[in-house]
N, CA, C and O atoms as CSV, one atom per row, in Angstrom:
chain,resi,resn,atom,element,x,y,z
A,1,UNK,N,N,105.797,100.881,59.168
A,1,UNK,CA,C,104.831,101.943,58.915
A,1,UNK,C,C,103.437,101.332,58.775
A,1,UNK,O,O,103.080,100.334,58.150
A,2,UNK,N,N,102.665,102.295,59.608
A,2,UNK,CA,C,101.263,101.286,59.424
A,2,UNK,C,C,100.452,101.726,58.396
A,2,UNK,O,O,99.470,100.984,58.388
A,3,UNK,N,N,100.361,102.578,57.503
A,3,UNK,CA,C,100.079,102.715,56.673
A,3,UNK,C,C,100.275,101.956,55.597
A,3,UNK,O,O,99.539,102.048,54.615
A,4,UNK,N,N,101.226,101.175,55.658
A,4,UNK,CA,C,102.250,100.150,54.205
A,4,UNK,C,C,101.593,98.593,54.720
A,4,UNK,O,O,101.968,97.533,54.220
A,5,UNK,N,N,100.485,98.698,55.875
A,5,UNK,CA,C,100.261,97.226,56.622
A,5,UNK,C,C,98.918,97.464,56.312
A,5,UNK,O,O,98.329,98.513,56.573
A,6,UNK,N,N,98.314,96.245,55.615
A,6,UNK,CA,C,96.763,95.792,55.107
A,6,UNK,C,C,96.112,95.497,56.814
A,6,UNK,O,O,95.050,96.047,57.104
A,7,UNK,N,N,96.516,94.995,57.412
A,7,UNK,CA,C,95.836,94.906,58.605
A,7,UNK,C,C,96.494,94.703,59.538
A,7,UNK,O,O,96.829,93.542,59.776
A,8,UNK,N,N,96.860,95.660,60.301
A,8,UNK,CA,C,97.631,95.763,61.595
A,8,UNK,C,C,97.762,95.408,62.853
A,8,UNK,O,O,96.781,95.685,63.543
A,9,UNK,N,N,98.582,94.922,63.356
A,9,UNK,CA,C,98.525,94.274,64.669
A,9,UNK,C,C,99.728,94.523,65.311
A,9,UNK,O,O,100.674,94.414,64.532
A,10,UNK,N,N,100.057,94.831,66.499
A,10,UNK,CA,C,101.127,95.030,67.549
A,10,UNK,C,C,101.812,93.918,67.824
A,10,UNK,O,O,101.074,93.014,68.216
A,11,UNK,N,N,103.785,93.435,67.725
A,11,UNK,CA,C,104.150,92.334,68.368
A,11,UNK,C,C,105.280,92.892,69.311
A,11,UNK,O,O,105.616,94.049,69.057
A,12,UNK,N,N,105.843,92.349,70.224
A,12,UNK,CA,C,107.204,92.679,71.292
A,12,UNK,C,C,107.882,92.111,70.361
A,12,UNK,O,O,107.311,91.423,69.515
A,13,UNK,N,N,109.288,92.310,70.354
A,13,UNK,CA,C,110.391,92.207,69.598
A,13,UNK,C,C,110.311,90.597,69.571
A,13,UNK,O,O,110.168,89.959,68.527
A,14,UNK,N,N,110.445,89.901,71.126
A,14,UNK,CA,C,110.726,88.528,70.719
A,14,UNK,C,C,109.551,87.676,71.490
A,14,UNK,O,O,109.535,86.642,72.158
A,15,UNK,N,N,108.354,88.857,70.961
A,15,UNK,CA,C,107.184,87.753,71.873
A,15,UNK,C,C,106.486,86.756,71.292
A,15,UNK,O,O,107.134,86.332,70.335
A,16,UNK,N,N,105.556,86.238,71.417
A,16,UNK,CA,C,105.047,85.239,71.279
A,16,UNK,C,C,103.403,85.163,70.773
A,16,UNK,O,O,102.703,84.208,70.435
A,17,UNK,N,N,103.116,86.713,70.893
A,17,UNK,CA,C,101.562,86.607,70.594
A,17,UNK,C,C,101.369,88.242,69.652
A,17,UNK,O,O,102.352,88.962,69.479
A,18,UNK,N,N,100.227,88.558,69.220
A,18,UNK,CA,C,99.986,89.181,68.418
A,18,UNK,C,C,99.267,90.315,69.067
A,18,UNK,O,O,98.932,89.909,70.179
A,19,UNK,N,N,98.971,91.238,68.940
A,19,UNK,CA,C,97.816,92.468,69.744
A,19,UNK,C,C,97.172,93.118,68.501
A,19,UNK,O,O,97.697,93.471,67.445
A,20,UNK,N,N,95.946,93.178,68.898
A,20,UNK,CA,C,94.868,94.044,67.919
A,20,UNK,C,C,95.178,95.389,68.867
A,20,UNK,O,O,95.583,96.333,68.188
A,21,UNK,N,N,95.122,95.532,69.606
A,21,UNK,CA,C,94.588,97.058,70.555
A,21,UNK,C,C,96.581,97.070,70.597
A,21,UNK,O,O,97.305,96.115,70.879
A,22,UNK,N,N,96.990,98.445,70.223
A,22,UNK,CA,C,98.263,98.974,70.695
A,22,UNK,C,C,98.491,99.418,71.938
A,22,UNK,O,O,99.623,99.436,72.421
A,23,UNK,N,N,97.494,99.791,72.527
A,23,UNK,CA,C,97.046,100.187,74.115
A,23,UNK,C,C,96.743,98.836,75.085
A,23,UNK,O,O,96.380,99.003,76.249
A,24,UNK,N,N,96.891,97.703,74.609
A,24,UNK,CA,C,97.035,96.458,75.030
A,24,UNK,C,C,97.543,96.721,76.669
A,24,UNK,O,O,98.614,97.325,76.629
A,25,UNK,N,N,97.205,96.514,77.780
A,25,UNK,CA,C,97.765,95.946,79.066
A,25,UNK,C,C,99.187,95.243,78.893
A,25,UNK,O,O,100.237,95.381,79.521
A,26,UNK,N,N,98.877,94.535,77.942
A,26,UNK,CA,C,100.413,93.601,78.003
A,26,UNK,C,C,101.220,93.653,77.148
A,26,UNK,O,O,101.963,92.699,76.915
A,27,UNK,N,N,101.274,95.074,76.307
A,27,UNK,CA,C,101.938,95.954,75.823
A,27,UNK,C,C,102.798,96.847,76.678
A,27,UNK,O,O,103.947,97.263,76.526
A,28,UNK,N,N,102.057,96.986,77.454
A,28,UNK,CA,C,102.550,98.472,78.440
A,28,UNK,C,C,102.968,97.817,79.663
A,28,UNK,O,O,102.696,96.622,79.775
A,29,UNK,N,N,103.688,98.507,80.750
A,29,UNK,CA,C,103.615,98.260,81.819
A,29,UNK,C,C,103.500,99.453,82.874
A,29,UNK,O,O,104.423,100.259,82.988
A,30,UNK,N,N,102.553,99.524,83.498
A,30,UNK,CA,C,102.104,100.355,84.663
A,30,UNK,C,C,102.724,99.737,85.786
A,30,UNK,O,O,102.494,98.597,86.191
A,31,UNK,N,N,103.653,100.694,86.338
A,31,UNK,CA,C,104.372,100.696,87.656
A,31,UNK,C,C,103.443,101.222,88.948
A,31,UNK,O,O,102.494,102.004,88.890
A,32,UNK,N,N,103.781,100.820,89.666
A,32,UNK,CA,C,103.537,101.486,91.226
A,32,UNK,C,C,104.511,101.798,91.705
A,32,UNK,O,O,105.403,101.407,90.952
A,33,UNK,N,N,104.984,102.363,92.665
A,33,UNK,CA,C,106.184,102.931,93.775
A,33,UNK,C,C,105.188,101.796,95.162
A,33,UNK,O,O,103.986,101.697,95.410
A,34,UNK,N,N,106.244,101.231,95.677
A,34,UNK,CA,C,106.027,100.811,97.324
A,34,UNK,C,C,107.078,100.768,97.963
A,34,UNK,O,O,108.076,100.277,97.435
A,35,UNK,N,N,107.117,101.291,99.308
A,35,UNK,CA,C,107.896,100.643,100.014
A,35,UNK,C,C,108.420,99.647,99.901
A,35,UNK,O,O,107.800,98.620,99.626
A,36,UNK,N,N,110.015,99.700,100.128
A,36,UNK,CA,C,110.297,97.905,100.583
A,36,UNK,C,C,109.903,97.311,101.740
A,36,UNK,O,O,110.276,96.144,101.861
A,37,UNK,N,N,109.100,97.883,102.847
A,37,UNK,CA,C,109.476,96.792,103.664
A,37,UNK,C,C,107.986,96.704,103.493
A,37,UNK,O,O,107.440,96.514,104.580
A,38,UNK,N,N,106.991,96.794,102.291
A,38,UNK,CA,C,105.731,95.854,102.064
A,38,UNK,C,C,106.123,95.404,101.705
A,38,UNK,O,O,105.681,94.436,102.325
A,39,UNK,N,N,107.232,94.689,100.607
A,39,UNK,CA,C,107.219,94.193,99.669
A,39,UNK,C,C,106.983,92.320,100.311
A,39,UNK,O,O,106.476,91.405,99.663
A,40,UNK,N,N,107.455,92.259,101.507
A,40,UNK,CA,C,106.676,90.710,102.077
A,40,UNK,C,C,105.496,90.558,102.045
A,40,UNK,O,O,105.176,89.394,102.285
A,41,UNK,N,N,104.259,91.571,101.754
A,41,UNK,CA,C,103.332,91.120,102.113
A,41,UNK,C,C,102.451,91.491,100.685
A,41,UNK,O,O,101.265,91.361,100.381
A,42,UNK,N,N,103.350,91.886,100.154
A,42,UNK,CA,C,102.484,92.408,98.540
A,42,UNK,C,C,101.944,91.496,97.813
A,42,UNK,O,O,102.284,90.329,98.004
A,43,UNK,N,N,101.180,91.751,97.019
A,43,UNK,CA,C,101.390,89.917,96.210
A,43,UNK,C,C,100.053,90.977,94.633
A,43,UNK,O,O,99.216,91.865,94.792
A,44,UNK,N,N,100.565,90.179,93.240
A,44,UNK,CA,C,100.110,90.646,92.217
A,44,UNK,C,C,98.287,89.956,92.239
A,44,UNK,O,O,97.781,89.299,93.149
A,45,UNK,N,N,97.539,90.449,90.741
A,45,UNK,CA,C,96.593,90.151,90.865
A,45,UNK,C,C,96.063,88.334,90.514
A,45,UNK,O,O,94.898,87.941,90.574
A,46,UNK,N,N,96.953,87.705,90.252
A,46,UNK,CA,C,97.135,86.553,90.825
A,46,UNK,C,C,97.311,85.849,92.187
A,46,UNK,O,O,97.180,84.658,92.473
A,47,UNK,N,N,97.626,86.855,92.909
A,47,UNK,CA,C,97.659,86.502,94.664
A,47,UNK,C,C,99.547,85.939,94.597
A,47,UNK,O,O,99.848,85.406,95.665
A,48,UNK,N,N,100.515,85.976,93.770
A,48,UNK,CA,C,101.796,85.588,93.874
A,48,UNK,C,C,102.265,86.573,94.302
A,48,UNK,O,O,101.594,87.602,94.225
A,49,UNK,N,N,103.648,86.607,94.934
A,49,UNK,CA,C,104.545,87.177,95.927
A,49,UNK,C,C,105.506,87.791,95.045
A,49,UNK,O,O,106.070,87.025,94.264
A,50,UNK,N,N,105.794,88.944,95.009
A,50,UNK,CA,C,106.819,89.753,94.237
A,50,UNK,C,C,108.108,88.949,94.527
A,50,UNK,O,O,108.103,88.479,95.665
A,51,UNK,N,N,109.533,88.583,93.583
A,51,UNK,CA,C,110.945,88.301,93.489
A,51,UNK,C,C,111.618,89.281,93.396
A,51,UNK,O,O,110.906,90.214,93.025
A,52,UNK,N,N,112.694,89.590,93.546
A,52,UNK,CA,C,113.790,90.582,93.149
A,52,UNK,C,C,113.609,90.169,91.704
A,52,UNK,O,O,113.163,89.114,91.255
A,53,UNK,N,N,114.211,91.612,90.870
A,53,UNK,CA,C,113.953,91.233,89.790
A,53,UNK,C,C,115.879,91.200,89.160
A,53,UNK,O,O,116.858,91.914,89.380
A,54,UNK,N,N,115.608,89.906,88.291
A,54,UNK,CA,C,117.503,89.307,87.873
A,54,UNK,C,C,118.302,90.777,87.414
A,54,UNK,O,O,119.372,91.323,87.683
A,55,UNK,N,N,117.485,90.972,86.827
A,55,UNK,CA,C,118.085,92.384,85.867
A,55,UNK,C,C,118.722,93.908,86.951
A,55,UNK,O,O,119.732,94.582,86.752
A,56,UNK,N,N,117.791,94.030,87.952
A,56,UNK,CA,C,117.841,95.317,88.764
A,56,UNK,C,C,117.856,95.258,90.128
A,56,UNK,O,O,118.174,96.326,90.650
A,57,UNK,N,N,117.566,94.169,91.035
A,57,UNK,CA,C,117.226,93.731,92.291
A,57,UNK,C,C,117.853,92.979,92.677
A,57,UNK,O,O,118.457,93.294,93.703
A,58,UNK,N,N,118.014,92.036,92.303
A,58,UNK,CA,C,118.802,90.664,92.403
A,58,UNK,C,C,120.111,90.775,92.948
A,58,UNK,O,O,120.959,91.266,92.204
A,59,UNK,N,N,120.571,90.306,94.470
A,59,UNK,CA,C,121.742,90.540,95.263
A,59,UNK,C,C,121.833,91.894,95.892
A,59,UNK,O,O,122.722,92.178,96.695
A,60,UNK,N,N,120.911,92.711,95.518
A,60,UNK,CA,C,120.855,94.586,96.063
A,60,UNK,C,C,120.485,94.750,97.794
A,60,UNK,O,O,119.431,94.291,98.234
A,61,UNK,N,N,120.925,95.060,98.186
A,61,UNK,CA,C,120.586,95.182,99.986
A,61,UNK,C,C,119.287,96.543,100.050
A,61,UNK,O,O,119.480,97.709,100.393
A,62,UNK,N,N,118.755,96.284,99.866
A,62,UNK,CA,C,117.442,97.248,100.216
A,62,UNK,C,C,117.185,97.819,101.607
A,62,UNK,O,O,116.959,96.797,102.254
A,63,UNK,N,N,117.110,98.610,102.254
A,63,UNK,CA,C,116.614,99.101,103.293
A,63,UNK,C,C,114.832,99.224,103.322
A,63,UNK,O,O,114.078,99.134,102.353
A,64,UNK,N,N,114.483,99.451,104.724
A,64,UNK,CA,C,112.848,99.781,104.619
A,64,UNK,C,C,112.429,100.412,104.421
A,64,UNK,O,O,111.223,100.169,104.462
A,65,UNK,N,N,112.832,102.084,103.936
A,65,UNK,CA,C,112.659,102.870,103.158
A,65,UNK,C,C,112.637,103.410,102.125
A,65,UNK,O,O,112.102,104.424,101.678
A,66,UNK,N,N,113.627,102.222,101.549
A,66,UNK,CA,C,113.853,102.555,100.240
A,66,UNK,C,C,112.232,102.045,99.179
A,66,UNK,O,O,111.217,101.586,99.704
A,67,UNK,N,N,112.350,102.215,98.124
A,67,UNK,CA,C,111.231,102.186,97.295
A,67,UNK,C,C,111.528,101.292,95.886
A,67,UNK,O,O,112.599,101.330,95.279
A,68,UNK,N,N,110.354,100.479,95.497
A,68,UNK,CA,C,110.752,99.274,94.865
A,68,UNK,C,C,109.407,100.025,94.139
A,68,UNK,O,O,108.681,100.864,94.672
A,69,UNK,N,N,109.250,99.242,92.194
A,69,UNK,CA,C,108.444,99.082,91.909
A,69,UNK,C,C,107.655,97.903,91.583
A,69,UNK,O,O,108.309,96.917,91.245
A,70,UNK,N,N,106.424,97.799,91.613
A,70,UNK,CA,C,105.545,96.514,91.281
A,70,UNK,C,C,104.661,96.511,89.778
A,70,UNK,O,O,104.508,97.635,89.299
A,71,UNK,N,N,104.331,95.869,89.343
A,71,UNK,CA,C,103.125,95.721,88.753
A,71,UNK,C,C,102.379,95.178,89.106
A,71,UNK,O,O,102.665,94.575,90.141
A,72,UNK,N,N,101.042,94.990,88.602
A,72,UNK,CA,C,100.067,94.433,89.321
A,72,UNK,C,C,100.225,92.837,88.933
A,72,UNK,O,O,100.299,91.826,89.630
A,73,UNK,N,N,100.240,93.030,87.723
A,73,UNK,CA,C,100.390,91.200,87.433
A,73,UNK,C,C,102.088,90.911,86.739
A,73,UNK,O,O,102.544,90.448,85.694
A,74,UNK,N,N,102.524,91.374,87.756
A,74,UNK,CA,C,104.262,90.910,87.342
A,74,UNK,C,C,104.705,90.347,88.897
A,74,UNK,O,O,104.333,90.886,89.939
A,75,UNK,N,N,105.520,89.229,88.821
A,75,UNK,CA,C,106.073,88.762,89.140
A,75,UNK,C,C,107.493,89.060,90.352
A,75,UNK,O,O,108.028,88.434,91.267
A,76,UNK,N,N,107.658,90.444,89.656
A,76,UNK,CA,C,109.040,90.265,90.097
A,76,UNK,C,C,108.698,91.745,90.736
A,76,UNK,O,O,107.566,92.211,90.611
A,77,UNK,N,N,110.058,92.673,91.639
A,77,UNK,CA,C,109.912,93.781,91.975
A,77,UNK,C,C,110.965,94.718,91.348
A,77,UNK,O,O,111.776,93.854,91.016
A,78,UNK,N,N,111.413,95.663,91.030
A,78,UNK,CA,C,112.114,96.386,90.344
A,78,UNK,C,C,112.652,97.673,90.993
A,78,UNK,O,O,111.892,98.532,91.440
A,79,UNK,N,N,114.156,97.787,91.034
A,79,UNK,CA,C,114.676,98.805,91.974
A,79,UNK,C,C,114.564,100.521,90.997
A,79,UNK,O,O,114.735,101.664,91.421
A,80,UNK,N,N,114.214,100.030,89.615
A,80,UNK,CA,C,114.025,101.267,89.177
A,80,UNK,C,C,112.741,101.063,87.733
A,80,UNK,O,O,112.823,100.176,86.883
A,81,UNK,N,N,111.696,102.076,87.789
A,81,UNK,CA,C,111.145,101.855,86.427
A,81,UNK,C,C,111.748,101.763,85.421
A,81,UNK,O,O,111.237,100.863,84.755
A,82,UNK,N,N,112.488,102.158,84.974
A,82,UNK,CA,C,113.268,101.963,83.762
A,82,UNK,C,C,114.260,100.763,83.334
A,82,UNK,O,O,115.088,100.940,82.441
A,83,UNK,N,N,114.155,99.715,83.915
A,83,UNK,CA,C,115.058,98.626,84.423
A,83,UNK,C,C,114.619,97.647,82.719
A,83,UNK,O,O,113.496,97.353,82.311
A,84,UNK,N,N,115.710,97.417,82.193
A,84,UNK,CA,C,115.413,96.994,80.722
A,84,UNK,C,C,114.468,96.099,80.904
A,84,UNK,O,O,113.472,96.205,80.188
A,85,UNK,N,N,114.523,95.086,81.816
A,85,UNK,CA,C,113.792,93.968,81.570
A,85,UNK,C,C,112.120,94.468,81.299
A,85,UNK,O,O,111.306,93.673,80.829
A,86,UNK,N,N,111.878,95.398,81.538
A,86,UNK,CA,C,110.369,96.401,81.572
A,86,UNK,C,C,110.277,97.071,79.972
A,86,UNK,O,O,109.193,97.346,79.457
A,87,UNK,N,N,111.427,97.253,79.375
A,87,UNK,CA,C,111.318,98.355,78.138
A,87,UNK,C,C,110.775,97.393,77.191
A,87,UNK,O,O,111.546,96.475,76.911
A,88,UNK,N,N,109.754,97.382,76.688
A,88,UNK,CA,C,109.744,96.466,75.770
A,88,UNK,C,C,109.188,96.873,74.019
A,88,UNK,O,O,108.045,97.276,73.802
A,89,UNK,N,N,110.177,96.684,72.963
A,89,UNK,CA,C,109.874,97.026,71.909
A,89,UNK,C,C,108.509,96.783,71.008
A,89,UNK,O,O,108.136,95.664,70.657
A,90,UNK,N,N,108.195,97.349,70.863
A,90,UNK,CA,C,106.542,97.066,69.834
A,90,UNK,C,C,106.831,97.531,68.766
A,90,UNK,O,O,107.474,98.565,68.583
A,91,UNK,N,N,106.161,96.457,67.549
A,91,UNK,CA,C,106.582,97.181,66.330
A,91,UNK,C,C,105.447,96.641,65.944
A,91,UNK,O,O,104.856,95.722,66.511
A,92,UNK,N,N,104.991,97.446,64.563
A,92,UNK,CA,C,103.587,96.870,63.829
A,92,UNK,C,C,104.204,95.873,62.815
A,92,UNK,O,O,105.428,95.832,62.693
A,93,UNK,N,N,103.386,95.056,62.072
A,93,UNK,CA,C,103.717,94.202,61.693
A,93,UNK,C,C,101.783,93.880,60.646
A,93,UNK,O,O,100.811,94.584,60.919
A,94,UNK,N,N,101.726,92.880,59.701
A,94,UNK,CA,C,100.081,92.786,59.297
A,94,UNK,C,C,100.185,91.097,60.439
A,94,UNK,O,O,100.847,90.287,61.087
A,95,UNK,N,N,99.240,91.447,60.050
A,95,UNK,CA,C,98.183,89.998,60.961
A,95,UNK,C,C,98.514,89.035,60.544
A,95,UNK,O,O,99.016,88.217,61.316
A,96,UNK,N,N,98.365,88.709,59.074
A,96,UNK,CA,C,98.276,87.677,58.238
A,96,UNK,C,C,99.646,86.867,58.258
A,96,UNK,O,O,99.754,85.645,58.158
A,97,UNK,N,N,100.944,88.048,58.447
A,97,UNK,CA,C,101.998,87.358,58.597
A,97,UNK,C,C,102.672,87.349,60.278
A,97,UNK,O,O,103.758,86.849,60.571
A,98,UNK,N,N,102.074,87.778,60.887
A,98,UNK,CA,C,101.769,87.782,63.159
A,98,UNK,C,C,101.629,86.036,62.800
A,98,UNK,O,O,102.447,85.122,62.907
A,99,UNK,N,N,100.142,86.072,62.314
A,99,UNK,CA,C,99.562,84.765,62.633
A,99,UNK,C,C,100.371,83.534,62.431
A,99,UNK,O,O,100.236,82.562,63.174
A,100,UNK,N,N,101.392,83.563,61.223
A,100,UNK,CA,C,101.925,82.474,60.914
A,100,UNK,C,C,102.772,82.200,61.977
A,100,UNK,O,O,102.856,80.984,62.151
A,101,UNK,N,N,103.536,82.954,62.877
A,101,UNK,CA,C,103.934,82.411,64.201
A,101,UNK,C,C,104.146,82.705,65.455
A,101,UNK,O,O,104.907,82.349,66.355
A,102,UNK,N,N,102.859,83.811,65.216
A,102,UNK,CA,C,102.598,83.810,66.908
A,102,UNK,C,C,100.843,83.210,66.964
A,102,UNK,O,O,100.161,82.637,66.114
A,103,UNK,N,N,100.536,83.674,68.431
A,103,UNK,CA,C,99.261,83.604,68.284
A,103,UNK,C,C,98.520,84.633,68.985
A,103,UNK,O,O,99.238,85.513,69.460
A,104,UNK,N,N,97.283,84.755,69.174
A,104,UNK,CA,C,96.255,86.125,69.088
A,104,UNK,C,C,96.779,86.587,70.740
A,104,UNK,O,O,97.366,85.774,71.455
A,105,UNK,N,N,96.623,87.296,70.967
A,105,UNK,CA,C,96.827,87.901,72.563
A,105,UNK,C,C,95.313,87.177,73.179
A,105,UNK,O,O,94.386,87.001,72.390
A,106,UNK,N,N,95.197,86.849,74.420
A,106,UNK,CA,C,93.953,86.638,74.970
A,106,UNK,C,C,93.163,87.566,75.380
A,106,UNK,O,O,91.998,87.224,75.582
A,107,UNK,N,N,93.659,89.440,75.700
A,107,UNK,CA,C,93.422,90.199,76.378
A,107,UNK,C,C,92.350,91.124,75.347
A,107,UNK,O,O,91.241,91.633,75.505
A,108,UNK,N,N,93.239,91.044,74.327
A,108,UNK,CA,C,92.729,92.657,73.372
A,108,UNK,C,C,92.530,91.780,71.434
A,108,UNK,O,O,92.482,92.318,70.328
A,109,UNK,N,N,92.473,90.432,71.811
A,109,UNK,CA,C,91.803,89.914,69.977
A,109,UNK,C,C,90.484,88.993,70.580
A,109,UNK,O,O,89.716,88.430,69.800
């Protein structure tokens, strides 16, 4: 409850960094729909090449019509939005005790 928290901050269940903004980018994940048969030529805002993703893709025979999702800066491609590896838990937590072992997000502290 964030009300019961002196100073609040956002963490993923088993992540690694802390968020001031709950609306964080790397909190959330924004999907696209594409075709599969872009998916050779797609690439995130890093310029890297989408993978099947282990969880939902991985060994699946895709056709060229069928429809995959991307993110912009993810890695992998996903045969459905809802594919766990995407769900990711946020819970509030205070800062003071974030800090002792994670560290600040680069995006939104």
């Amino acid at each position: 409850d964030e009300t019961s928290v002196k100073q609040p901050v956002y963490v993923k269940e088993n992540g690694t960094v802390y968020h001031k903004a709950k609306a964080c980018s790397y909190l959330t994940v924004l999907m696209t729909r594409i075709d599969y048969d872009t998916i050779k030529s797609a690439r995130n805002t890093s310029g890297g090449k989408y993978k099947p993703c282990k969880s939902c893709a991985d060994g699946k025979n895709f056709s060229d019509s069928d429809v995959v999702y991307v993110s912009k800066s993810g890695t992998s491609f996903h045969s459905t939005p809802l594919c766990k590896s995407l769900i990711k838990t946020v819970k509030t937590m205070d800062k003071e005790e974030a800090a002792k072992t994670r560290k600040p997000c680069s995006k939104c502290n």
